[in-house]
C-alpha positions as CSV (number, residue, x, y, z in Angstrom):
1,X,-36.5,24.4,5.9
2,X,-33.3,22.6,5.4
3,X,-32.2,19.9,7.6
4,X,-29.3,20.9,10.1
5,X,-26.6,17.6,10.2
6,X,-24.8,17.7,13.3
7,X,-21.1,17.4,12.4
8,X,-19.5,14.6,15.1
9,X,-16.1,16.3,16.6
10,X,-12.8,14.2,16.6
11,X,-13.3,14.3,20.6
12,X,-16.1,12.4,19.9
13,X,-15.3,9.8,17.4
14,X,-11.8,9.0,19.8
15,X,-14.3,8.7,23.1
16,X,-16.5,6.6,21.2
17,X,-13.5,3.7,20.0
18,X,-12.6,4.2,23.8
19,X,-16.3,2.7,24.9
20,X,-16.1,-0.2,22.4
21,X,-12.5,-1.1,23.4
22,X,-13.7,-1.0,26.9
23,X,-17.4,-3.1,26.1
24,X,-14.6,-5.4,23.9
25,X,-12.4,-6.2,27.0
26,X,-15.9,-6.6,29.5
27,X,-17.9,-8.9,27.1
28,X,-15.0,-10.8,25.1
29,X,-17.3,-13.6,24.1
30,X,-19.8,-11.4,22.6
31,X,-17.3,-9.8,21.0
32,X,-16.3,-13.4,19.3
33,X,-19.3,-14.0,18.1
34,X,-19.8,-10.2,16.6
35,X,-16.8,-10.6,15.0
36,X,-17.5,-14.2,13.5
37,X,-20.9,-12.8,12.0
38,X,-19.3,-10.3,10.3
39,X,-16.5,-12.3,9.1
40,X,-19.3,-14.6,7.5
41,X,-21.0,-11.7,6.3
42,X,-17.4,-10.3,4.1
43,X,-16.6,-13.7,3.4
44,X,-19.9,-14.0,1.4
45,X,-20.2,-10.5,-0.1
46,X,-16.2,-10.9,-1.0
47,X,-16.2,-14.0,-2.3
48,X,-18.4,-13.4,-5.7
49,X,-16.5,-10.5,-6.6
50,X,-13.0,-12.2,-5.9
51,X,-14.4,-15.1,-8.3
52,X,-15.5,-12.3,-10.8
53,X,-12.0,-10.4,-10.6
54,X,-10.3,-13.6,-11.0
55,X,-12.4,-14.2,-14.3
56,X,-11.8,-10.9,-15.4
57,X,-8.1,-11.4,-15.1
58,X,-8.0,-14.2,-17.0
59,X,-10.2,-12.7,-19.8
60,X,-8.8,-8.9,-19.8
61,X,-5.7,-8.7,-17.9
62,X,-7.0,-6.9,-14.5
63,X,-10.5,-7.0,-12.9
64,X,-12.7,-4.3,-12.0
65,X,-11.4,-3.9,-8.4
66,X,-7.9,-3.8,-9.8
67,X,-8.4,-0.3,-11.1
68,X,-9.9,1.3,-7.3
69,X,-6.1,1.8,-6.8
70,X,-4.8,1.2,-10.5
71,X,-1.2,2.9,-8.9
72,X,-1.3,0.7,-5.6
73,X,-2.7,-2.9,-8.0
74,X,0.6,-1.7,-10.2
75,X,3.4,-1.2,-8.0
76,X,2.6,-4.4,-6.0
77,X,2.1,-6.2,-9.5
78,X,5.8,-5.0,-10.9
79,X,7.4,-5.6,-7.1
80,X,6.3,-8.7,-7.6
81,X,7.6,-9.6,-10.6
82,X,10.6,-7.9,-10.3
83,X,11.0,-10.0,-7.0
84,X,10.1,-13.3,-9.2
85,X,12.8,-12.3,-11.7
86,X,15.7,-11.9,-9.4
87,X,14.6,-14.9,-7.6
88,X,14.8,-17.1,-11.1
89,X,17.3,-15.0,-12.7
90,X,18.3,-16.9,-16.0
91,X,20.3,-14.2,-17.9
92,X,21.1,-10.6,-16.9
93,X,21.1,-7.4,-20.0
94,X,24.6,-7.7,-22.1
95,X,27.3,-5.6,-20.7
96,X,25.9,-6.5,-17.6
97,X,27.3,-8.6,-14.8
98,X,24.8,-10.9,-13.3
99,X,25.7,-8.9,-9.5
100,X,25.2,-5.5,-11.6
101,X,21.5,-7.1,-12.7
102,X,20.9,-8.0,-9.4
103,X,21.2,-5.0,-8.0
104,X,19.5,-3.2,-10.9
105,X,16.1,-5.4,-10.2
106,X,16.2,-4.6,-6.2
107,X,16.9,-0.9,-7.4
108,X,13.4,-1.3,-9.0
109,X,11.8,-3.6,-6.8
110,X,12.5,-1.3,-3.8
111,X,11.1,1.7,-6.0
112,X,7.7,-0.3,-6.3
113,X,7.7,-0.9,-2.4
114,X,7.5,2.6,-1.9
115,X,5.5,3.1,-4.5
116,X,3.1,0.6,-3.3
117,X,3.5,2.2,0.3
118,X,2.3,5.7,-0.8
119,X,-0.4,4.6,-2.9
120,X,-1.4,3.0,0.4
121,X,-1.5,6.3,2.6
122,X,1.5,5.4,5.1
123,X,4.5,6.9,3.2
124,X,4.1,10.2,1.4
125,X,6.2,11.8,-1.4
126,X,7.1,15.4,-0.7
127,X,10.8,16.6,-2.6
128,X,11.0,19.9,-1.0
129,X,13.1,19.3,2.5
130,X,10.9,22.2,4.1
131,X,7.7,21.4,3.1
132,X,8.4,17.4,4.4
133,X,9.8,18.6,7.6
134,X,6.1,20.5,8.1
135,X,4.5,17.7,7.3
136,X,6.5,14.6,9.3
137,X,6.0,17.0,12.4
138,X,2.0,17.0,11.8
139,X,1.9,13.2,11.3
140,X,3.9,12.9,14.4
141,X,0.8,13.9,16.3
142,X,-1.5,12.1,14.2
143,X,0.0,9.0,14.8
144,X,0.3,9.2,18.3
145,X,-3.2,9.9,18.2
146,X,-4.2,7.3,16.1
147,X,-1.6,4.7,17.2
148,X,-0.2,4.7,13.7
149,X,3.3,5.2,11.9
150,X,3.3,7.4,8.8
151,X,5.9,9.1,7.7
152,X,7.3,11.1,4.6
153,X,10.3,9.7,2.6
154,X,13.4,10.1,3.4
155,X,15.9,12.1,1.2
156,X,18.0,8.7,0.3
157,X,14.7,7.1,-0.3
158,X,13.7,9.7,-2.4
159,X,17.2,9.3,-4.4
160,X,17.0,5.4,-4.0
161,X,13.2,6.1,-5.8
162,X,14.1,8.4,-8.6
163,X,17.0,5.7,-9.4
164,X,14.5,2.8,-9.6
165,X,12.4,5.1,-12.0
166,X,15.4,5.3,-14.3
167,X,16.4,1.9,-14.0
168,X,12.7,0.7,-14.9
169,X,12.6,3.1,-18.3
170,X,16.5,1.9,-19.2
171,X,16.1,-2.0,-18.7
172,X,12.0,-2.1,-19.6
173,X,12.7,-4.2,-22.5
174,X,15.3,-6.3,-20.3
175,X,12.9,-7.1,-17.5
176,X,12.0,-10.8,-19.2
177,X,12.8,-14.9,-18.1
């Protein structure tokens, strides 16, 4: 006979953070030290493999845990750099003002924030107006719920993404210091 697994309600999982938020505010120094222990514990399980990423990069180009979110590692990656190239802009595309490559890099730049920001689960990518009207007013009750702030794009932000797409394929070639 197969065993029956008892499928915990959302009721249940809510009253159950209730209790330890309540035990946490009762018993805060035994909540220190619980949380100290487990920061020790992630500090030493965490450590090796950031060492082993960090080799990996240098050897390969991106470590193993790089690729868990290959889109998220990305858009943070070309933000980034994007960022670093504004920051020490030496020369801008010719036919290009420097102000018109300025704005062209935090055209792309923004694009990868978002990008980064849906790869992470809080912003979500839906074109048609409809369908992202449905779905803002169900992650309106989620959030209250779960005390969060998710959200789909906007329609400018969707325009102000599309446009750092097309910027990034145009000026690939330019995005150098």
């Amino acid at each position: 006979m197969k065993n029956k697994t008892k499928l915990i309600t959302h009721e249940e999982v809510i009253a159950d953070f209730k209790k330890i938020d309540e035990d946490r505010r009762k018993h805060p120094v035994k909540w220190f030290f619980h949380d100290l222990y487990y920061s020790i514990i992630r500090f030493c399980e965490r450590t090796p493999r950031e060492i082993k990423t960090f080799i990996q990069r240098g050897k390969r180009g991106y470590g193993d845990s790089d690729i868990w979110s290959l889109g998220y590692y990305l858009a943070g990656m070309i933000e980034n750099s994007v960022k670093h190239l504004k920051k020490y802009e030496n020369s801008s595309p010719c036919g290009m003002t420097e102000g018109q490559w300025i704005d062209t890099l935090n055209a792309i730049s923004y694009t990868f924030y978002l990008a980064k920001r849906c790869a992470d689960g809080d912003l979500f990518f839906i074109r048609d107006k409809k369908q992202r009207e449905k779905f803002d007013k169900t992650l309106e009750n989620i959030n209250k719920e779960h005390d969060r702030d998710d959200r789909c794009m906007t329609s400018k932000e969707i325009r102000d993404y599309d446009l750092g797409w097309k910027l990034f394929k145009t000026h690939f070639f330019s995005l150098w210091d």
